[in-house]
N, C-alpha and C positions, 0 to 999 in steps of 0.2 A: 535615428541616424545609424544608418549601416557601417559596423567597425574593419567588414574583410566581406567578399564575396560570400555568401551563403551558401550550407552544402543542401544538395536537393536530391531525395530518394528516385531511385531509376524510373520509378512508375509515372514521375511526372512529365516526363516528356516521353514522345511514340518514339524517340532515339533513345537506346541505352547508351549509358554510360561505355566508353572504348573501353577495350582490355589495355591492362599495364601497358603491353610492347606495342600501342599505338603511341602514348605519346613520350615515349623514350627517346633520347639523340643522342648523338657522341656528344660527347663533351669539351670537343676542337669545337662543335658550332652553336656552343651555348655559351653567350655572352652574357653575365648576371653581374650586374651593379650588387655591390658587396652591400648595402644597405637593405637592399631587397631579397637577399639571398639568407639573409638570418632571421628574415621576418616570415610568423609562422602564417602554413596556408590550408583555408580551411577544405579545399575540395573542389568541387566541381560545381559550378551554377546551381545554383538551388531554385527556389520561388520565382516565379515572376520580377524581374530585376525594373528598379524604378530608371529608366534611360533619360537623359537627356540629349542634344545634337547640334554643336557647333558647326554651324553651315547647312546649311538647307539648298547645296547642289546637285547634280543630276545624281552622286554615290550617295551624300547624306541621307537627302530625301528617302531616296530606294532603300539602302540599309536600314533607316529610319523603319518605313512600311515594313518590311522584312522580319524585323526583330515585333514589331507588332503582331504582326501575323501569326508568329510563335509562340504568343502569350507574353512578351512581356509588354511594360508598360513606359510608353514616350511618353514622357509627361511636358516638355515643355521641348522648343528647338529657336535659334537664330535664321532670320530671313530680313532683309534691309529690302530689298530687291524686288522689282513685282514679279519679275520671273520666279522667284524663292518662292515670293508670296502663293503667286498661282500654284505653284509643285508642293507645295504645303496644304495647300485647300483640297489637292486630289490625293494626294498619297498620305497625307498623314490628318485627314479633317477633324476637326476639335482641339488639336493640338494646341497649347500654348505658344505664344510668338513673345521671347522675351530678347533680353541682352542676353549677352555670352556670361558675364557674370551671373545672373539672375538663374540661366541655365543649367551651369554648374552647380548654384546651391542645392537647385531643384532633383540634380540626379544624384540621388544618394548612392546610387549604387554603380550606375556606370553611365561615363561621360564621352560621347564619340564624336574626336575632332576631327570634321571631311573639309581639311580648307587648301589650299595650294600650298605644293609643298614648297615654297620660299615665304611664305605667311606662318608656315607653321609654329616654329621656333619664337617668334613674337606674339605669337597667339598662346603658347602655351607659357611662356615668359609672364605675361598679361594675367591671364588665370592664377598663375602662381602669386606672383605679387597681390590679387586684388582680395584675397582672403578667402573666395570661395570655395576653394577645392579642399580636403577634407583627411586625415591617415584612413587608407585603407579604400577608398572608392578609386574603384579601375577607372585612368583614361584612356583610351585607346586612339590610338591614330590613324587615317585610310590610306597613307603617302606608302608608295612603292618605293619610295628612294630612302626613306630616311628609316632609323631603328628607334633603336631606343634615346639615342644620348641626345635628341633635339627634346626628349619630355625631361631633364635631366632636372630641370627646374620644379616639373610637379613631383619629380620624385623627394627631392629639397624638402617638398611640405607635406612628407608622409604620404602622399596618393602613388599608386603602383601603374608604371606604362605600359602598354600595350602596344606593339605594333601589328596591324590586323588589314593587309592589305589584298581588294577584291581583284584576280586576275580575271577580269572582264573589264569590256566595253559597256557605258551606260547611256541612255538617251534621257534622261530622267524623268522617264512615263513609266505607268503600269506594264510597259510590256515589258521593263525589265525585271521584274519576278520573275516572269516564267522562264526568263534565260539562268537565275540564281544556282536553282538543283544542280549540285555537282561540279561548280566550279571548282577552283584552289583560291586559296586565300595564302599570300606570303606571310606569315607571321614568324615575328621574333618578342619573345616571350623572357621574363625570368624565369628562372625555374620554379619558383612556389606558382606561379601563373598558368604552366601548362597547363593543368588538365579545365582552370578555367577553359582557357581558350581554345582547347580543344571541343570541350560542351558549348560553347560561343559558336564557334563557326559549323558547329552538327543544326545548331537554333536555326542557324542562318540557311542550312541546305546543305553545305559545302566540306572540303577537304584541307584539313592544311598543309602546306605548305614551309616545313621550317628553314628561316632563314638565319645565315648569321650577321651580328650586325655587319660587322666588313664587308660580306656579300652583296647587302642591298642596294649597291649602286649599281653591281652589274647585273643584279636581279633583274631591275628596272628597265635596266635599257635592254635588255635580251625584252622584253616583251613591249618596249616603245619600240623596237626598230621590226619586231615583228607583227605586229595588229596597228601604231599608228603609220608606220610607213608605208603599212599595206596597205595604208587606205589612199594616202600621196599614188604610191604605184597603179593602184587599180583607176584612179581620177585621171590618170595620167593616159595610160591606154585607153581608158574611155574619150578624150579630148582626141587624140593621135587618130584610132576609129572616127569620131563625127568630122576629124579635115579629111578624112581619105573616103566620106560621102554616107558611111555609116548611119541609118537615121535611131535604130534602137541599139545602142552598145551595149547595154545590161543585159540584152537578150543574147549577143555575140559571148560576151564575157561568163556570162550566167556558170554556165555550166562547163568552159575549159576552167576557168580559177576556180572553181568546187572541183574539179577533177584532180588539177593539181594541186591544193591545198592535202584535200583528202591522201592523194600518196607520196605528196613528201613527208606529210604526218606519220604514215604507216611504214615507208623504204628509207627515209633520210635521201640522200645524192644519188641513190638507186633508181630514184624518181625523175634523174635531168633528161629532157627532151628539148631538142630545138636547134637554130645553127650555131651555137658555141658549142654543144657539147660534142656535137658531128666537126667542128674545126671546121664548116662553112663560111671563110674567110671572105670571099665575092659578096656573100649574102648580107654580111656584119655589114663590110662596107656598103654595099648599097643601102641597109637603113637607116648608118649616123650619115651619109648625103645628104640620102630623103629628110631626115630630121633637122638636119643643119638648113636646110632650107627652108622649111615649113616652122620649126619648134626646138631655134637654138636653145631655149632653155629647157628642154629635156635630152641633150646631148652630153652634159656632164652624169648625168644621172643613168643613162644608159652605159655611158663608157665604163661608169663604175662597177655596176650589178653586172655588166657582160666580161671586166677584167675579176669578179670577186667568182664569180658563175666557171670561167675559164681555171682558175685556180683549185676550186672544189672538185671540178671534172677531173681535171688532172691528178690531185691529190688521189681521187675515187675511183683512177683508171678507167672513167669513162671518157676522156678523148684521149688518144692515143700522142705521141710524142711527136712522131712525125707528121700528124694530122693536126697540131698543134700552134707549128711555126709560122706558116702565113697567118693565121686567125692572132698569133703575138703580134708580129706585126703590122696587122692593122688597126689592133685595140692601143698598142702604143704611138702610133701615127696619127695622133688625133690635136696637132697643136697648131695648125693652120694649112698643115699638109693635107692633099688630097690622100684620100683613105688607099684608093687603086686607080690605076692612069685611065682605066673604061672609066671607071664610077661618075666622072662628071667633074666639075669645079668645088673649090673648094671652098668652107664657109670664108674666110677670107673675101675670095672672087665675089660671093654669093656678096659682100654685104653686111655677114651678119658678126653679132660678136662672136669674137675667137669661144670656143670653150676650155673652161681650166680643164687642164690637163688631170691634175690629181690624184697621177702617182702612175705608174705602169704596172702591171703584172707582178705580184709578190716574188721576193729572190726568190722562195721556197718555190712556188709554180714555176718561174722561170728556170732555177737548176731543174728542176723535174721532167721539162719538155726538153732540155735541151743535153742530159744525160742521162735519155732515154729510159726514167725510171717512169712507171705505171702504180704506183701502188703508195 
């Protein structure tokens, strides 16, 4: 039984060990449980670590494979589920299928819970209570939202938390290895933990990412409202395309959303094209019409990304103040009113449900266009 992570000579892994000033942080964003902070630490991964795997879903699984791959050792993981079952047989085969208890004993050295992050906190409650968890065997956790103080419990029973979260998207196949190299991983760490976890997520492929605990809730949602919502937005103008007669949208989409991915990645709002950023105020309105007629429920959700898009441009100097004013108000005209007296009837007329309003144009956008500030 392993009493602290083991130290391991550089030669055994094809990553060297980081220099000191990789995993250094201020210490405004190093949150360390005063229990864990006097406990000594031995280094950096050492041998082949014996793993276990609470949750056998599309991240478990994968990280699961992952950390195999790099030599260490899965020896047993949780799967209720034949979906589990099946992602188990391909990604991690021979593996052990036990309880989460049984799991725990069996990882002597390190325990990684992949379970929903509103499960967590009872999942790790559970382990703590059940006797299996151990002083000195790392749990780590794959939730993007939560830190440290939902393991607060395994720390209770001497075991040391991890927070070790993968900023990727998973399908829970083999293809995601080959996306692993070079991701970030958010991690919040003790300080005796660092340079674990720094050799942890090098095992894995990837970079980290330090978080502090306070941060990780808005960690989280800066990267749900950017890759999950992109995937609502992108479904969305894929559906809008096949009513307007479109028969491949993927093919249409393909390569403008890689286009624009790619330079808003690279410019930030230097990158806006389209009729909000020109203050094409006729244009706006003619497609919440079109849309109020065709796909009331993608009317609120336009209104909002064209009033959030309007405010950016603004804020970015890319639409100008005077070029500004009608495209306000027709992004604020959207509460049964018709957008512009051409533009046609209103959803009202049309039939359809009103769409919530949900808020107008920021003050700040608003004073901006309307006391002709650019900047």
């Amino acid at each position: 039984m392993s009493a602290s992570p083991r130290p391991r000579p550089a030669a055994s892994r094809g990553t060297p060990p980081p220099p000191a000033t990789e995993v250094a942080a201020p210490a405004a964003r190093d949150v360390v449980p005063p229990a864990v902070e006097d406990r000594p630490c031995q280094g950096i991964v050492s041998d082949p670590l014996t793993v276990g795997i609470v949750g056998a879903g599309r991240v478990g699984a994968v990280l699961g494979a992952a950390l195999a791959r790099a030599g260490h050792r899965v020896v047993a993981v949780t799967g209720a589920s034949a979906a589990s079952r099946e992602r188990i047989s391909r990604l991690l085969p021979g593996t052990d299928v036990r309880s989460a208890d049984e799991v725990a004993r069996a990882a002597t050295d390190l325990l990684l819970v992949a379970v929903p992050d509103d499960s967590l906190g009872t999942v790790a409650a559970g382990l703590a209570d059940s006797g299996a968890l151990r002083p000195g065997q790392v749990v780590a956790h794959t939730s993007g939202a939560h830190g440290l103080a939902v393991l607060d419990p395994v720390l209770a029973v001497g075991a040391l938390p991890l927070g070790l979260h993968p900023a990727m998207t998973f399908t829970g196949t083999a293809d995601d290895l080959a996306r692993l190299p070079g991701i970030s991983y958010g991690v919040t760490a003790p300080t005796p933990l660092r340079r674990y976890a720094v050799r942890l997520v090098a095992d894995l492929g990837g970079v980290p990412e330090w978080i502090a605990e306070s941060d990780r809730p808005l960690y989280h949602a800066a990267l749900a409202h950017g890759a999950n919502h992109l995937v609502t937005l992108v479904n969305e103008a894929a559906d809008r395309l096949r009513d307007a007669g479109v028969t491949d949208p993927a093919r249409v989409l393909g390569p403008l959303l890689r286009a624009a991915l790619d330079n808003a990645l690279r410019y930030g709002d230097a990158a806006l094209t389209g009729p909000v950023s020109r203050g094409d105020a006729g244009t706006v309105a003619r497609h919440l019409d079109r849309l109020a007629g065709t796909a009331p429920d993608s009317v609120p959700s336009y209104l909002a990304l064209a009033r959030r898009t309007a405010d950016r441009a603004i804020a970015a100097g890319r639409l100008r103040p005077v070029d500004a004013e009608s495209l306000l108000g027709v992004l604020a005209d959207r509460d049964g009113t018709p957008a512009t007296r051409e533009a046609g009837p209103s959803t009202r007329d049309r039939g359809a449900a009103t769409p919530t309003r949900g808020g107008t144009l920021s003050a700040g956008g608003r004073r901006a266009a309307m006391e002709g500030r650019t900047g």
